[in-house]
N, C-alpha and C positions, 0 to 999 in steps of 0.2 A: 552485693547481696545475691546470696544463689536464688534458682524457681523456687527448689522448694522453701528457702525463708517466705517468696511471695505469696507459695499458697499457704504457711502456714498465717500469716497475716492477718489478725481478727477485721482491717481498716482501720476507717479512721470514726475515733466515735463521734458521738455529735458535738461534743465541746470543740474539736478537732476541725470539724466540719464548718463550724460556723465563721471562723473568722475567712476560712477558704471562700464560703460563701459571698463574707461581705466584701473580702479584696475581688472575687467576682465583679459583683454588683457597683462593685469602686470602677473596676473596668470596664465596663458596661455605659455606665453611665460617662465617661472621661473619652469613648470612643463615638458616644452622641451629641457632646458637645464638637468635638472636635469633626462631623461629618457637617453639620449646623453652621460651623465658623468655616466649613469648606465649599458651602452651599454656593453656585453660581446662576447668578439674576443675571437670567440676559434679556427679560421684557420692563416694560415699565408699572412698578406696582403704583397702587394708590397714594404712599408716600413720594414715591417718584413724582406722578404726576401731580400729586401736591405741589412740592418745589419747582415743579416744572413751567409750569402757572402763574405761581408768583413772581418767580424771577423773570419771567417774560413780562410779566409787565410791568414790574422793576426799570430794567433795561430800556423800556419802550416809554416808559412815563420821566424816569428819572435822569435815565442818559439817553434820547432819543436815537436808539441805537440803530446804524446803520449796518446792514448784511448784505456782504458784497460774495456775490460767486459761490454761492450755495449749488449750483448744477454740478460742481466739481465733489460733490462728498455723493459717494455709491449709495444707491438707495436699497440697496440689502448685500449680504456679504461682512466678512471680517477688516476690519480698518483699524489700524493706530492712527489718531488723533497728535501731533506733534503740534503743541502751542506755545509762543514766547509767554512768560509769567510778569505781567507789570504789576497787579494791584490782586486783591480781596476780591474784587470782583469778576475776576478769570472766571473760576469755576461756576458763577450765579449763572454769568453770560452763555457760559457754553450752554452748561445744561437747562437753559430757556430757550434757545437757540439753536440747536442742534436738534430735528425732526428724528432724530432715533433715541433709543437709548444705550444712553454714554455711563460705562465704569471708568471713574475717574482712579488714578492714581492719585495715593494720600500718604503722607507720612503719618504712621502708627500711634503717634502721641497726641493727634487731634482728637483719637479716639479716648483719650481719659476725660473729654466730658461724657457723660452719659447720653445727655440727649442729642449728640454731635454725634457719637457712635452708633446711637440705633439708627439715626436717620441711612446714613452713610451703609449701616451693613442691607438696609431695607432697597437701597440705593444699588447695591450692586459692587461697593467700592472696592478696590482692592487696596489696602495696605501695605505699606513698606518699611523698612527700617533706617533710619534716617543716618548717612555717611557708612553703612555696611553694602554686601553685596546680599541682598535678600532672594534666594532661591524660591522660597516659595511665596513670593509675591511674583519674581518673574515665571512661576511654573501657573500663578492664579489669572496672569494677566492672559496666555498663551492659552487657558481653557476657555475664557471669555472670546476672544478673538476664533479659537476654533470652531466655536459656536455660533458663530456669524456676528457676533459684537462688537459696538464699536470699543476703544479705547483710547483716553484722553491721559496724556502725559505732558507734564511741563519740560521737555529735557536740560530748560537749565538748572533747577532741582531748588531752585528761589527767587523770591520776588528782583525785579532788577530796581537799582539804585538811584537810576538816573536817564531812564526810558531805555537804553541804548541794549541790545542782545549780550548775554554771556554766553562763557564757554557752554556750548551742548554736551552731556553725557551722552552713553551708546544705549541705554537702555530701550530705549523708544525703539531702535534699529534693530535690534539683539530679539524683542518680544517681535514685531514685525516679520522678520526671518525665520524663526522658531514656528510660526504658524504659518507663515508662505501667506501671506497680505501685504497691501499697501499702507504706504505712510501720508496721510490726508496734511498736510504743511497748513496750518493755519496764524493765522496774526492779528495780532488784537495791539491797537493803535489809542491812545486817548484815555484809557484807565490808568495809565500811570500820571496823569494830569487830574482825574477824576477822584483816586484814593489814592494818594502818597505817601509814603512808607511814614506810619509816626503819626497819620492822622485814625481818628477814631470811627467816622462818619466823609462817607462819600461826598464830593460837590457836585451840582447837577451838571454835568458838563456832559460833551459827546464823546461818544463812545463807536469803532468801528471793529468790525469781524469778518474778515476776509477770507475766504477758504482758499485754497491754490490747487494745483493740478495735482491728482495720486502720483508719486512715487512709486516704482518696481524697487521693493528694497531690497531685491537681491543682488543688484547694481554695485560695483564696489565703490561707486562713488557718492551712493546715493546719501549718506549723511552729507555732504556736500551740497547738493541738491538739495534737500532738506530746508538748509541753513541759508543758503542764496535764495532759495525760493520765500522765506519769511522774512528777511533782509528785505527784500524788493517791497512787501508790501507793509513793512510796519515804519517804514525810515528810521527818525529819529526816535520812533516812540510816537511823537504829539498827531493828535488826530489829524490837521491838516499838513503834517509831512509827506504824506502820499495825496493824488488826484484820486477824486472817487471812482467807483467805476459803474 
C-alpha cells in the first residue's frame, strides 16, 4: 500500500474499532494475570505465618521434633535448601522449622486443588513441571534466591520407598550456581517411620532435622558434597540411625 492510499484512508470506523479494542483489553488483562502468577514473596505473609505456626507445633507436639545445627543456615542472604524426601511431612517441618522464609519447590499438579494453590502461591511457592525441564520454574527459583531467599528443594524429586537416599537431580546445584549462593544440605531422619508411603495419617513418632555446613556450589564437586553430607546425617532413614547432636 502506497503513502498516499494511507492518507487517503478514511480509518478504521467504530465497528472496526471495537473488536481491536476488546483483543486490547483481552491483552491487557492476560498480561496482568500473568505479572500476578510472576509475583515473588520473599517475606512471610500472614498465610505464611499461618502455616508456619501450626506446623510448628505440629512437629513439636506430634513428632517431638528434634533440630539439630540450626547455626549452620545463614541468617540473611540467598540459600538453596537441598533436603532428602521421606514422608508428607518434609515440607510441614521445614516450613515450621526453618526461622526464614522458605519458597518451596512443588510440582505444578498439586496446584489443581484450589485451596492448596492459593495457600502455596500466598506462600511464595514455586512450581514445576513434573519429569520436563521447566525454565521458568528454574528462572522463578533463581529470582527468589537473588533476592536474598531461601530455597527448599527435594533433589530426589520423590518420596523415598524405604528411608534409604535416591539418585539426586542437578536442579538444586544448577539454581544455586545461576544465583552465586550456597547449598544448606539438610536431613530429615524418622518421617519415613512417621508417614509411610500408603498411609493416610501420620504416627506420633520422632521426628529429626539436621542442617549441615553451606556448600560453595561453585565447587565442581560440590553435588558430591551435597549428597555425603546428607548421607552422614540421615543414615538409614530411621530416627535413631544417626547419634544426636
Amino acid at each position: 500500500m502506497s503513502t498516499h492510499d494511507l492518507s487517503e484512508d478514511e480509518g478504521p470506523t467504530r465497528e472496526d474499532a471495537s473488536p481491536a479494542r476488546s483483543a486490547s483489553a483481552s491483552s491487557k488483562a492476560s498480561r496482568s494475570r500473568n505479572e500476578a502468577d510472576d509475583e515473588v514473596i520473599v517475606h512471610r505473609t500472614f498465610v505464611y505465618l499461618l502455616c508456619h505456626w501450626s506446623t510448628y507445633v505440629y512437629g513439636r507436639v506430634w513428632h517431638r521434633l528434634r533440630l539439630e545445627g540450626l547455626e549452620n543456615l545463614p541468617r540473611e542472604g540467598g540459600a538453596v535448601l537441598a533436603c532428602n524426601h521421606q514422608s508428607f511431612a518434609d515440607i510441614l517441618l521445614l516450613g515450621g522449622f526453618v526461622p526464614r522464609h522458605v519458597a518451596f519447590v512443588a510440582r505444578d499438579t498439586l496446584a489443581d486443588w484450589r485451596w492448596l494453590g492459593y495457600v502455596m502461591h500466598q506462600c511464595g511457592a514455586v512450581l514445576v513441571k513434573r519429569g520436563s525441564s521447566d525454565r521458568r520454574a528454574l528462572r522463578g527459583m533463581v529470582d527468589h534466591l537473588e533476592r536474598g531467599d531461601t530455597v527448599a528443594i527435594f533433589p530426589e524429586g520423590t518420596r523415598t520407598r524405604d528411608g534409604s537416599l535416591q539418585t539426586f537431580k542437578g536442579g538444586a546445584l544448577l539454581a544455586a550456581r545461576m544465583a552465586g549462593v550456597p547449598i544448606v544440605p539438610l536431613g530429615i531422619r524418622g518421617a519415613f517411620e512417621a508417614w509411610p508411603r500408603g498411609r493416610l495419617l501420620p504416627f506420633p513418632r520422632k521426628i529429626a532435622l539436621r542442617f549441615g555446613a553451606p556448600v560453595d556450589s561453585s565447587l565442581p564437586d560440590a553435588q558430591e558434597r551435597v549428597v555425603e553430607s546428607i548421607r552422614a546425617m540421615v543414615g538409614d532413614g530411621r530416627y535413631r540411625s544417626v547419634e544426636p547432636i
